[in-house]
VODREN-815548 format. One record per residue (C-alpha): x, y, z. Coordinates in steps of 0.001 Angstrom, whole numbers, plus 500000, padded with zeros to 6 digits. Each point is the difference from the previous one (the first is absolute). Layout:
N
XYZ ...
//
This chain:
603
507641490281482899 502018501168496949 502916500688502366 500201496276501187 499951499002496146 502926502167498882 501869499072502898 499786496238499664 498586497570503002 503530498905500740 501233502924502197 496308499997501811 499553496106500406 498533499366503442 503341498516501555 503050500391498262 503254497881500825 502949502031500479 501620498360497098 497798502160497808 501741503239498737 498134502799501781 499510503729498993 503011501973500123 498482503987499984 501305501310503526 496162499858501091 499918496734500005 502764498721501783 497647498628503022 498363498343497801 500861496356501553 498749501457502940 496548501233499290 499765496048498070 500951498505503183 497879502357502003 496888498081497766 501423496857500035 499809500293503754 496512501648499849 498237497342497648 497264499599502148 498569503098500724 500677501494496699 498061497501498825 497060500274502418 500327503616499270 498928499307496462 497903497431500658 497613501974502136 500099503003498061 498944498485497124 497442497597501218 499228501916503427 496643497694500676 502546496594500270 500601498729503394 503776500059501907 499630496083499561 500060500399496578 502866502691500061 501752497800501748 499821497022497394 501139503051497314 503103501093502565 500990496541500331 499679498964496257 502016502976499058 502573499538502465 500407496132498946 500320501355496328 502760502533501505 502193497195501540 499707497793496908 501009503690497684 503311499940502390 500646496870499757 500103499592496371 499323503668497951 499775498110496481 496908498392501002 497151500794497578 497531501606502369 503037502526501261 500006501607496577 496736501559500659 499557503597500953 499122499626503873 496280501449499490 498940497651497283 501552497036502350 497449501481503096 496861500643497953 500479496463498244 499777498319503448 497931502135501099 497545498814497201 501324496398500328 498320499764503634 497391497693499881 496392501483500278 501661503370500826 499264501949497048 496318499067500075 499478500871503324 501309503485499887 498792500525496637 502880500826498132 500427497164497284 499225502560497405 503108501622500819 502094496404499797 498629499318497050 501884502417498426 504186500623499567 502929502501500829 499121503165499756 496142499623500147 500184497684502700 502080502362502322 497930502845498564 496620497949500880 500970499016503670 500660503658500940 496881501127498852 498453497383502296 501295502325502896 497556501510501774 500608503381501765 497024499729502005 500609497268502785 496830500284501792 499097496527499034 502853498806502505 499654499321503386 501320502602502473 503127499119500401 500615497871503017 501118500810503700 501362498012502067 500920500265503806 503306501396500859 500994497012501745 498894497347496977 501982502200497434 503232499541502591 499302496559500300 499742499103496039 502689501768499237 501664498250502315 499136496912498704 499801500323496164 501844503779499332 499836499539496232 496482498239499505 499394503472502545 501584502183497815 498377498392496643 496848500376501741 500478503147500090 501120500816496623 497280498262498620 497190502049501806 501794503380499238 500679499059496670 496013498910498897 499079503048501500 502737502071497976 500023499076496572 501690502720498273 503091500318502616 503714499324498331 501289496497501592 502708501903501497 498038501762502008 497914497057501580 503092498499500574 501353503494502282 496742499503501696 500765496632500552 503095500804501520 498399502941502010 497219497450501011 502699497331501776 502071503011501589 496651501112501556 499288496433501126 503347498901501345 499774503885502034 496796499445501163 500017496266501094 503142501157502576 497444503023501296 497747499489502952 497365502115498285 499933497958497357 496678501275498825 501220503903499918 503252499771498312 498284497517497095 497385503014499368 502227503284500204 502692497834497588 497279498629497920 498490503663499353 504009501018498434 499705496743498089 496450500439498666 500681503857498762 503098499225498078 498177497061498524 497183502552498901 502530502706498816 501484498012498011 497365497896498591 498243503487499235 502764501031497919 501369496993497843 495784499598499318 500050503768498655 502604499511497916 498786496882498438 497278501365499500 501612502459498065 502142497805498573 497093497752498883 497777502761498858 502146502635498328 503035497760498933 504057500352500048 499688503351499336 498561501489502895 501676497265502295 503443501679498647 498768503305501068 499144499183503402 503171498483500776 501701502680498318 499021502357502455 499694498008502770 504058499336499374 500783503566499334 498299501221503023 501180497703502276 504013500532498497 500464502684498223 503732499879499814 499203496927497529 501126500791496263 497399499549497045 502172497350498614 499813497679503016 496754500937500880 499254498783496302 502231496100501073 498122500031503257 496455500807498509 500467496769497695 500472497428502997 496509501744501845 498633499195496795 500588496944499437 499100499208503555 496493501321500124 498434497986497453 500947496276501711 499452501876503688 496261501277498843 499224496543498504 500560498090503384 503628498650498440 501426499704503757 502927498212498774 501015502655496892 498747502725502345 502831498693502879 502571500378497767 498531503030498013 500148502221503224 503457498235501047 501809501181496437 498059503803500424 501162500198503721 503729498492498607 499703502647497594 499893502871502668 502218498467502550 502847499933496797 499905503338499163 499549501475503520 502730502676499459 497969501378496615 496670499338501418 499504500601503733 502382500567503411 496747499264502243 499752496108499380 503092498270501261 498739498168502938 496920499504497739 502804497772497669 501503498157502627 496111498166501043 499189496937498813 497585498868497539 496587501441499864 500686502271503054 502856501532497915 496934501069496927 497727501350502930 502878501997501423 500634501577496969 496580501015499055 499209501474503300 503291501867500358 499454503774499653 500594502110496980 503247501500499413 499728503942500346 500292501816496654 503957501183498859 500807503275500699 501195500405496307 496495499180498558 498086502901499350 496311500260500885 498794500066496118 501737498558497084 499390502734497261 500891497524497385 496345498512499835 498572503744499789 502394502360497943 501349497798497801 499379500841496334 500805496473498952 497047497917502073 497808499273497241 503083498354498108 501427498108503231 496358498803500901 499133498750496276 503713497859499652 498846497862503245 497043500847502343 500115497552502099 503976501022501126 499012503165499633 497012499883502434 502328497608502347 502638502812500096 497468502729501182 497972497584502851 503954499267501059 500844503749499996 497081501343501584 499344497144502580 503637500387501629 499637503477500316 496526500127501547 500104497207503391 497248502555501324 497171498391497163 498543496642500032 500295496824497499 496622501186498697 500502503770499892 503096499195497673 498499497841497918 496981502714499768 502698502439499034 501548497944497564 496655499338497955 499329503649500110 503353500717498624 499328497361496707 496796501508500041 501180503521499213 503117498532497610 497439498532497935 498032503365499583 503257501737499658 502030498652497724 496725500498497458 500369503288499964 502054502735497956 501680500359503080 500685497705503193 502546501718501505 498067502814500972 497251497380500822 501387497963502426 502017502498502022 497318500027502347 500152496088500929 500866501007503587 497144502005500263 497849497161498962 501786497466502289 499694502718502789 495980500384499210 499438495631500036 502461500104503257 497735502193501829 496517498197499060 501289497393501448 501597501757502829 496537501138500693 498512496551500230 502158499031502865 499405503344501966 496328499198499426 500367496161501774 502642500751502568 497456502858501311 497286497740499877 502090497376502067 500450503299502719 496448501010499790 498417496349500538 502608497428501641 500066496730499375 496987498472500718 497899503002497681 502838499592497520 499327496309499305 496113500389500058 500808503029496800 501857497451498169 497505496509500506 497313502535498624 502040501332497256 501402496869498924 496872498026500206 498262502407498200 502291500467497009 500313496441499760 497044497823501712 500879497081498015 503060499203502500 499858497330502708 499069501767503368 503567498264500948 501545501785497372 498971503932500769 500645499432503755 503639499231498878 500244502858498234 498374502365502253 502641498808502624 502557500455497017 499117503995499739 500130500562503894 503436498081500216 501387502072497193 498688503812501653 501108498795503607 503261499093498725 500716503294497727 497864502589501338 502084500890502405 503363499565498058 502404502931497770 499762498381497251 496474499387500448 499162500558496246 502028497134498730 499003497395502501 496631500699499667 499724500040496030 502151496975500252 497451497893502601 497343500857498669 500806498991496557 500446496981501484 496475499458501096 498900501464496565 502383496734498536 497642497619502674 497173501160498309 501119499307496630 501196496515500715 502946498585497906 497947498071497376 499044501686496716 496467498444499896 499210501353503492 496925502086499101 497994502066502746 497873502531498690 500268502295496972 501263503008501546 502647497967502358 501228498074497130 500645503273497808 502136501513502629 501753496553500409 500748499592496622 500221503333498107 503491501554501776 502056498398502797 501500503407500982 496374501795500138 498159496838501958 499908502484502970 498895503085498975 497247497891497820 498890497989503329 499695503608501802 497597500730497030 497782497194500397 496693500381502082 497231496840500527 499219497008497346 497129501067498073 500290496764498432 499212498030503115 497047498349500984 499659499476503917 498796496882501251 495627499602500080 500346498350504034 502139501200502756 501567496203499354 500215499930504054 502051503125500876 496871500569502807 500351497089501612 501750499743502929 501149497754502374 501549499722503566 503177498996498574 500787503964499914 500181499739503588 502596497732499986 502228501982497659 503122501939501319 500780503654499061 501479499300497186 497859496945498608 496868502653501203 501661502381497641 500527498357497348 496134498743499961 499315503681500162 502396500995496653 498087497072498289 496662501204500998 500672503233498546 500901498588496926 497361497778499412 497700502940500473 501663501925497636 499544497044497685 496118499658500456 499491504030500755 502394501326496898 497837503300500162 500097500870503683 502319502748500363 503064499935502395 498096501340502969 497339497870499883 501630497036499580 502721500759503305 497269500994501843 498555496078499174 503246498910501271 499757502323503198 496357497984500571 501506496661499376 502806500651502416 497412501342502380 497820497172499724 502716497124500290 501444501897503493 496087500133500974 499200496482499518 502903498497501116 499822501226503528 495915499193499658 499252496547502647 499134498606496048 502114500786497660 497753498189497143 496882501137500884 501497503851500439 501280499297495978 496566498736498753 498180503004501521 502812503021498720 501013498672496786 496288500907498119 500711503811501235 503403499886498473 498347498739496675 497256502540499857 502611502305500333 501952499061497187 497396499706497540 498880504020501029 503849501473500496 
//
C-alpha cells in the first residue's frame, strides 16, 4: 500500500471530475477513460469485491452493496468536495460494508471491522478462503430460462453472474471477472439466437471456464509469491516474464515499466478492484506508448477497448529474439570487474543479468530462469570470497547448463508418463501422489489439481517447446498448492518447499514422497456406503465419484501402495456397473460392499 501513500488519494479517488488535473506521463493519457470505464462499471466492480471478500453473503446482499456504492458514485459526481469523496475508494467499500446492519455478525468478520486502513484491508483478505467447497455447486439453469432472464433483467443476469464466479474465485484481478463478464453476455446473446441452445452454451462455456482457470491459476501464483517472498521476487518474475516476452525492450524502460507492474500487484492481490482497474489500465498505457521501443506484435492489441485491450496484450505471443543479440552475454562470466559491479548495487545488478539472460533464452521457462538466476547469486557469493573469482565463476554457464537439464529431465520424465498411461491412468498417478504427500487437503481440492497436471501434459506434451510450457503449468499447480496466504500451513514437508525458495518449489515438490506426519482417519467415515444414486450419475458425474473415491481411500489407506489401491478402484468400478444393472440396485450394494471392505483392510 506504500505506493498509494506516496502517490496521494487524489489521482486514485474512485470518480474523478474532469476538472481535476490528471497525470500527464504519456502512459497515462487514457486515463479519463479507464475512470469512466469504472464509473460505468460501479456495480459489478463492486459485487466483485463484495463477494470475494465475504464469499458466504447472499446476491441480495450484494445487491444492497452495488446499489449503495453506486448511490455514493452519483452523489461523488455530482459534487467531488463532498466529505465522503475524499476517501480512498477501498476504505469507502469496507466502511459500508461494515456499516450493514447485522452483516458483519453473520459472516463473522467484525473482527476485521473493528480494526482501520491498512489492517482492515489486510484483515478482510485474509478472510478469503481458497478452498470453496463450502459453496454450493454453482447453479444451472435451463437453456431456455437463462434466454428468458436475460431477456428480461440483462444486468441483474449479468450481476448474477459475476457474483457466483466471483465467490468462487477469490484471488482473480477485477479486470479479469469483468472480461469474463463480457465473454459471459457475448456467449448468451450468441446462444439465445441458436436453435441448439443447449450445445452452443456448453462448447462456449468450456472456452470461458479455461481462460477463467488460466488466469486465475496464474495471478494466484504470483500472489502467492508476492505474499510469501515479498517485492523482491515479484520484481524478478516480471522481469523475466517482460524480457522473454519482448526482448527488443531496453533495460531502462524495462526498469519505467517494471515500476507500474509493481505498484499494481499489491492493490490487485489485496482484492482492490477499483486500484487494480486502473493499475492494469496505466501498465497496459505504458506498453501501448512505447510500442515502437517495446513491441511491433501488439497494435491491434492497442486499438481494443478496456479490459479486452489488457487480455490482448498478455496473450499476444512473444516477440522472436533480435538477430543482433548473441546467444550468451560474456559480460556476466568473463568479466574481471563482477565482484565490484555486484557489491555497488545487487539488486540492479541481479535485474541486469535476469534481463540479459531471459531475452536471449525464449526456449526456458519463468521458473527455469528464475532457477538460473539463484544459482548464479549462489556461485557470486562463493566467488567473490575467494583469492580469485574470475577464474571461479567462468564456469557459470556450465552450472546454468547442469540446473537446465535437471529440470529438463523432469519434464521428459512426465510427458512420457502422459504417453505411457493416457489420461485416465495419468489422473489416477497424480490423486495418489497428491493425496499422499498432502492428505490434509479437501478431497475437492486434490481432484482439482489432479485435473490441473493432466491439463498441463495434454496441452504441452505434444508441443516444440514442450519444456517451457510444461515447467511453466505445472508451476502453476505447484502455486495452487501453496495458496496465496502466508499462514496457509499443510504439512511440514509441503510447507518447507513452499516457503524456503520460489524458484526451487518444483524440483523440491518432485522430492517429496508420503506425510509421515499424518494420521489417517480411525472409521472409513462412510466412503463404503453406497447408494443407488450412482446409477443415476452420467459419465462424467460417474467419474468424478470415481476420482473422489480414490482419494478418500488414499486418505484412510495412506500405506497401500499404488497397485493396490487402483486395483480397489478397478473393484469399485466393477461393482457399481454390477449392481446397477442388478433388478435391485440396493440390495446388490448391501451384499458387495463388505467384500470390497475386507479387501481393503488385507491389500
Amino acid at each position: 500500500m506504500k505506493q498509494l501513500k506516496l502517490i496521494g488519494f487524489v489521482i486514485f479517488l474512485f470518480f474523478l471530475t474532469e476538472s481535476l488535473n490528471l497525470p500527464t506521463k504519456p502512459q497515462d493519457v487514457d486515463f479519463s477513460t479507464t475512470q469512466k470505464f469504472i464509473e460505468e462499471n460501479v456495480g459489478h466492480i463492486t459485487t466483485i469485491a463484495f463477494a470475494q471478500y465475504i464469499q458466504e453473503a447472499s446476491f441480495e446482499e450484494a445487491e444492497m452493496l452495488a446499489k449503495a456504492m453506486t448511490e455514493y458514485k452519483d452523489q461523488c459526481l455530482a459534487n467531488s468536495t463532498l466529505s465522503q469523496c475524499l476517501k480512498l475508494p477501498q476504505d469507502v467499500l469496507l466502511e459500508t460494508i461494515c456499516a450493514m446492519e447485522g452483516l458483519p455478525q453473520k459472516h463473522n468478520f467484525s473482527h476485521c471491522c473493528s480494526k482501520v486502513n491498512d489492517e482492515r484491508r489486510r484483515c478482510f483478505f485474509r478472510n478469503k478462503k481458497g478452498d470453496v467447497g463450502f459453496l454450493p455447486p454453482l447453479p444451472t439453469l435451463d437453456p431456455e430460462v437463462k434466454c428468458q432472464a436475460y431477456k428480461n433483467n440483462s444486468e441483474s443476469f449479468l450481476s448474477n453472474y459475476i457474483y457466483e464466479v466471483s465467490r468462487r474465485n477469490p484471488f482473480v484481478f477485477a479486470p479479469t471477472l469483468l472480461r469474463v463478464t463480457d465473454l459471459i453476455e457475448e456467449m448468451t446473446k450468441t446462444c439465445c439466437e441458436e436453435q441448439d441452445k443447449a450445445n452452443c452454451f456448453r462448447i462456449k462455456a468450456e472456452t470461458v471456464v479455461r481462460y477463467l482457470k488460466g488466469l486465475s491459476s496464474y495471478q494466484k501464483n504470483v500472489c502467492g509469491a508476492y505474499v510469501k517472498f515479498g517485492q523482491q521476487v515479484l520484481n524478478s518474475i516480471y522481469i523475466v516474464i517482460l524480457s522473454n516476452k519482448f526482448p527488443r525492450i531496453e533495460f531502462k524502460e524495462l526498469i519505467s515499466l517494471l515500476q507500474d507492474v509493481s505498484s499494481k500487484y499489491d492493490v490487485c492481490c489485496e482484492g482492490d478492484a477499483v486500484q487494480c482497474v486502473h493499475g492494469r489500465s496505466k501498465v497496459m498505457s505504458h506498453i501501448c506508448s512505447k510500442q515502437d521501443s517495446i513491441s511491433n506484435n501488439i497494435k491491434k492489441c492497442c486499438e481494443k477497448k478496456i479490459p479486452e485491450r489488457g487480455e490482448c496484450i498478455i496473450n499476444s505471443n512473444k516477440d522472436d529474439r533480435p538477430n543482433d543479440l548473441s546467444l550468451k552475454e560474456s559480460k556476466f562470466t568473463e568479466n574481471e570487474h563482477l565482484c565490484e559491479e555486484r557489491k555497488a548495487d545487487q539488486d540492479i545488478f541481479m535485474a541486469k543479468f535476469l534481463y540479459e539472460y531471459s531475452r536471449r533464452h525464449p526456449e526456458l521457462s519463468t521458473p527455469q530462469l528464475l532457477r538460473i538466476a539463484s544459482v548464479y547469486d549462489d556461485l557470486l557469493k562463493e566467488c567473490c570470497n575467494t583469492e580469485n573469482p574470475p577464474d571461479c565463476y567462468r564456469n557459470a554457464e556450465s552450472k546454468f547448463n547442469e540446473t537446465t537439464e535437471k529440470s529438463l529431465q523432469i519434464v521428459q520424465q512426465e510427458c512420457e508418463r502422459f504417453q505411457r498411461l493416457g489420461e485416465g491412468d495419468l489422473k489416477y498417478h497424480y490423486l495418489i501422489k497428491f493425496t499422499k504427500m498432502a492428505p490434509q487437503l479437501s478431497t475437492d481440492e486434490v481432484t482439482f489439481l489432479g485435473e490441473e497436471m493432466v491439463t498441463a501434459l495434454t496441452t504441452c506434451c505434444t508441443l516444440s517447446e514442450e519444456f517451457a510450457c510444461v515447467d511453466n503449468l505445472v508451476d502453476l499447480v505447484v502455486g495452487e498448492i501453496c495458496g496465496v496466504n502466508e499462514n496457509r500451513t499443510i504439512n511440514p514437508a509441503v510447507d518447507h518447499c513452499c516457503n524456503a525458495s520460489f524458484a526451487f518449489r518444483r524440483p523440491c515438490f518432485e522430492a517429496l514422497g508420503a506425510d509421515k506426519t499424518y494420521v489417517p482417519p480411525s472409521t472409513s467415515q462412510g466412503l463404503f456406503t453406497f447408494h443407488t444414486d450412482l446409477c443415476q450419475a452420467h459419465n462424467e458425474e460417474l467419474q468424478r465419484k470415481k476420482d473422489r473415491f480414490l482419494v478418500n481411500l488414499v486418505k484412510l489407506k495412506p500405506e497401500l501402495t499404488d497397485e493396490a489401491l487402483l486395483s480397489l478402484l478397478t473393484d469399485f468400478t466393477n461393482l457399481v456397473d454390477k449392481c446397477c444393472k442388478a433388478e435391485g440396485p440396493q440390495a446388490c450394494f448391501n451384499e458387495q460392499v463388505p467384500e470390497l471392505v475386507a479387501k481393503s483392510q488385507v491389500s
